[in-house]
Structures are given as structure tokens and as C-alpha cells.
N, C-alpha and C positions, 0 to 999 in steps of 0.2 A: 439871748441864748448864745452861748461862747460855744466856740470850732474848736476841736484840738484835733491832732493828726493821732494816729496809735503812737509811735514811736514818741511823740510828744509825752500824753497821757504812761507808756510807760515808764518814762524816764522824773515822769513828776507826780502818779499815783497817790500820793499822800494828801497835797493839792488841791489836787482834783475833787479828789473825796470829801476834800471840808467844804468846797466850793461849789457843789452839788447841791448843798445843804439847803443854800439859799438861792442858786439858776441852774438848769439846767444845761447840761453840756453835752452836745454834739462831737462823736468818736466820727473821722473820715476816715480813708483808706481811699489812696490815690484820687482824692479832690470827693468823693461820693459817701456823704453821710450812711453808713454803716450800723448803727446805735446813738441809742439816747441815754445818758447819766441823768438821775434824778433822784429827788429824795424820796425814801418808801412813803413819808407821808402825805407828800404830793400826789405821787400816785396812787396810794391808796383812794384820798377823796374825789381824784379826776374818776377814776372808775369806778366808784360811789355815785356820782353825778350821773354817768353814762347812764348805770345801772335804771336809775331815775328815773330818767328821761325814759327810757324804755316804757317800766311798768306805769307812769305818768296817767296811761290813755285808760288805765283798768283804775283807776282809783276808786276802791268802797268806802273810803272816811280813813282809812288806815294812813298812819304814817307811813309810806315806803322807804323814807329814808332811814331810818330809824328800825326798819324789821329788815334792810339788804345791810345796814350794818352791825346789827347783833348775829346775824348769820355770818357777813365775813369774819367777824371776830371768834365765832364760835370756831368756826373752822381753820382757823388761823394759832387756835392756841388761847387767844388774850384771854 
């Protein structure tokens, strides 16, 4: 995970943004992580996972992963 400062990230924005794609990037403000850069796809499946983990303990034979991501997607547009 790569540091950038704000003024860093503003001044290279473009960057940052490709470089997202494949690590996530740490925004500080005066030495104190502030925000996390990441790619939506990443996050999407980290809290996919979370989600998981959650309903894991209720499992009836359903895939959960599988019906928490036709829902995010439903609700999402896709």
C-alpha cells in the first residue's frame, strides 16, 4: 500500500488513478491517513466477502455469495 500526501495526489491525480487500479493508495493529511484509493472492483468483492462472512452462520444450502451479489448488482444498476 503506497502513502501519498493530498497535495501530492492533487498535483498527480491522473496517476494515482491508474495506479489504484492494481494497489491501493493511502491519502494523509499532515502525517494521518485520511482515505483509502481503491479500485471499485476490489471493493466491491472485499465487501462481498464481509457480507459472507456475516450470513455464513444462517446457511440453509443457499449460495450466499452468489444471492448478496445479484442483489448488489441489482441495486447497483448492473
Amino acid at each position: 500500500m503506497r502513502k501519498v500526501t493530498i497535495t501530492d495526489l492533487r498535483n498527480n491525480l491522473s496517476h494515482f488513478l491508474e495506479l489504484s487500479a492494481t494497489e491501493d493508495i493511502q491519502i494523509t493529511k499532515k502525517g494521518e491517513v485520511v482515505a483509502i484509493l481503491t479500485s471499485p472492483d476490489k471493493a466491491y468483492y472485499q465487501n462481498l466477502n464481509n457480507l459472507y462472512g456475516c450470513l455464513k452462520e444462517y446457511d440453509n444450502g443457499e449460495n450466499y455469495k452468489d444471492v448478496i451479489g445479484e442483489e448488489i448488482m441489482r441495486r447497483c444498476g448492473y
